[in-house]
C-alpha beads as a LAMMPS data file, in Angstrom:
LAMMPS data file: protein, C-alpha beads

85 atoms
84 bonds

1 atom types
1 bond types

-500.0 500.0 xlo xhi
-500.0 500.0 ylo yhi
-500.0 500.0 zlo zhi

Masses

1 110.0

Atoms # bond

1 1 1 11.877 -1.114 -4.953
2 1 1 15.426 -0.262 -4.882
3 1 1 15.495 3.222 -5.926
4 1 1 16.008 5.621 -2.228
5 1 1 13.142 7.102 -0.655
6 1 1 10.800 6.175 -2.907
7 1 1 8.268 2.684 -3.074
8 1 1 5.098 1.074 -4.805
9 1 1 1.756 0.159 -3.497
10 1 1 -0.378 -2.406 -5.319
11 1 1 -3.702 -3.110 -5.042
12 1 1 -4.684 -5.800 -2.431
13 1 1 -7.427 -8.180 -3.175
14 1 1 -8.916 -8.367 0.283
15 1 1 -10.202 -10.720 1.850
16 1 1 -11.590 -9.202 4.790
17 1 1 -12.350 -5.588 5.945
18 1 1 -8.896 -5.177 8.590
19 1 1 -6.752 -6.422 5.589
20 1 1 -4.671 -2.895 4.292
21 1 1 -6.394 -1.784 0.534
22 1 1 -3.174 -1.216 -0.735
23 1 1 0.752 -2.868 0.034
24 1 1 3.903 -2.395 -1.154
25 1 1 7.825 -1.799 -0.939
26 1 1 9.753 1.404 -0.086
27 1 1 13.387 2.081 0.260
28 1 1 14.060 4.901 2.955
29 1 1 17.590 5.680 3.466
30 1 1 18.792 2.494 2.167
31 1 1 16.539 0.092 4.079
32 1 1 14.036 -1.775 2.945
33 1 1 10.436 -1.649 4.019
34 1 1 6.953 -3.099 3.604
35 1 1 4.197 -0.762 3.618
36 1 1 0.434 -0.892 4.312
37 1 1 -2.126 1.413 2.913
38 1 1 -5.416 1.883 4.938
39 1 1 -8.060 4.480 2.937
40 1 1 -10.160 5.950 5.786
41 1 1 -12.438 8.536 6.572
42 1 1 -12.174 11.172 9.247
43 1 1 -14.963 12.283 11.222
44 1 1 -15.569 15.407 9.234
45 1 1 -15.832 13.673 6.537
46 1 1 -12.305 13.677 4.452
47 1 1 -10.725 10.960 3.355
48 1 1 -6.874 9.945 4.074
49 1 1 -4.523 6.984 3.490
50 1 1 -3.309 5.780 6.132
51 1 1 0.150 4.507 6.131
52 1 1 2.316 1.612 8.074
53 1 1 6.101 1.040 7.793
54 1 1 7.329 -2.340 8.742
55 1 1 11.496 -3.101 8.113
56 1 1 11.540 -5.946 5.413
57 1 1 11.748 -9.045 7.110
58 1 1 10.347 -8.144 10.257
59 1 1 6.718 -8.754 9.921
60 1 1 4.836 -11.770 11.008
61 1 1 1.060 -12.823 9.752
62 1 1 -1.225 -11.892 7.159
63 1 1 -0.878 -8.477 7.220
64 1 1 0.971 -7.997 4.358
65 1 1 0.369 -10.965 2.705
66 1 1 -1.451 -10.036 -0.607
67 1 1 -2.840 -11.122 -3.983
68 1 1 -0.592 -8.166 -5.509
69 1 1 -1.023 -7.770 -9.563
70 1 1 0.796 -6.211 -12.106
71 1 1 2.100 -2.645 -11.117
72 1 1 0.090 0.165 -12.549
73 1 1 1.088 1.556 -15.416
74 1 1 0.615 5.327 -14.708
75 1 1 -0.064 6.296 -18.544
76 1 1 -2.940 4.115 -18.943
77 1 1 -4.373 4.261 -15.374
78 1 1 -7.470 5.537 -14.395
79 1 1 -8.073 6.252 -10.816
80 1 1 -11.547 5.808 -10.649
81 1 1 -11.062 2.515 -11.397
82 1 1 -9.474 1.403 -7.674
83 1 1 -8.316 4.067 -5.761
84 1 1 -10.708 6.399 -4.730
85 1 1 -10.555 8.992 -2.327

Bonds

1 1 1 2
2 1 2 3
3 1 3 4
4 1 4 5
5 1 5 6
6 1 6 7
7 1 7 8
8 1 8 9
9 1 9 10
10 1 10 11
11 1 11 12
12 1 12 13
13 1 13 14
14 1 14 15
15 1 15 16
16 1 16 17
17 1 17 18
18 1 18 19
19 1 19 20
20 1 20 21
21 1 21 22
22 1 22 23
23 1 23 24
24 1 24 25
25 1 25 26
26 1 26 27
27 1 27 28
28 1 28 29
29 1 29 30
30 1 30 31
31 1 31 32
32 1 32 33
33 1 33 34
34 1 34 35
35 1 35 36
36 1 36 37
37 1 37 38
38 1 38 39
39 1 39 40
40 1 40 41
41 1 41 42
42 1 42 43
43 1 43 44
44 1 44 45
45 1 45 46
46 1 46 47
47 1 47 48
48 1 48 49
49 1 49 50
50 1 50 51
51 1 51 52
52 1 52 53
53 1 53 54
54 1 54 55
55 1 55 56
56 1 56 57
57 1 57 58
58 1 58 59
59 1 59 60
60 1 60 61
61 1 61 62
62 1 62 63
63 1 63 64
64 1 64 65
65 1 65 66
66 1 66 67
67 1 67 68
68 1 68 69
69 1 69 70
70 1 70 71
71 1 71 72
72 1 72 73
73 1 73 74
74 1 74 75
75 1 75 76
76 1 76 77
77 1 77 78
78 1 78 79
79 1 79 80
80 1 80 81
81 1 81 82
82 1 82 83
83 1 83 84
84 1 84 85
C-alpha cells in the first residue's frame, strides 16, 4: 500500500488459533508497515480487532506469513461472509 496513512488487511487462511485472522500493509507517515488483525472478545462481551504494527522488514517467523487472496472488492463484498464482529 503506498498511499499515506492508509493500508489493507486480507483474510488469513489460518492454520492455527494464535495465527492473526486478518494481515496486511499500511503506510503511516511514509513508512511502511505490516499489520496483524486479531478479532477478540472482551469480557463483557463486545467484540474488537485487535491491531499490531510491525516496520516492513523487521519481522521474523510466521506471524505474518499468510495464504493472502485477492483484495476485497468493497462493491461486491458481503461481510457476513468473513469478517464478523
Amino acid at each position: 500500500m503506498d498511499k499515506d496513512n492508509s493500508g489493507i488487511l486480507f483474510l488469513n487462511k489460518k492454520t492455527n488459533d494464535t495465527q492473526p485472522d486478518y494481515t496486511g500493509d499500511a503506510t503511516i507517515e511514509g513508512k511502511k508497515y505490516k499489520v496483524s488483525a486479531w478479532i477478540n472478545t472482551a469480557r463483557s462481551g463486545n467484540k474488537y480487532i485487535a491491531l499490531r504494527y510491525k516496520e516492513d522488514g523487521s519481522h521474523s517467523g510466521s506471524e505474518f506469513k499468510s495464504n493472502q487472496s485477492q483484495p476485497l472488492d468493497h462493491r461486491t463484498y458481503d461481510p457476513d461472509d468473513d469478517f464478523s464482529l
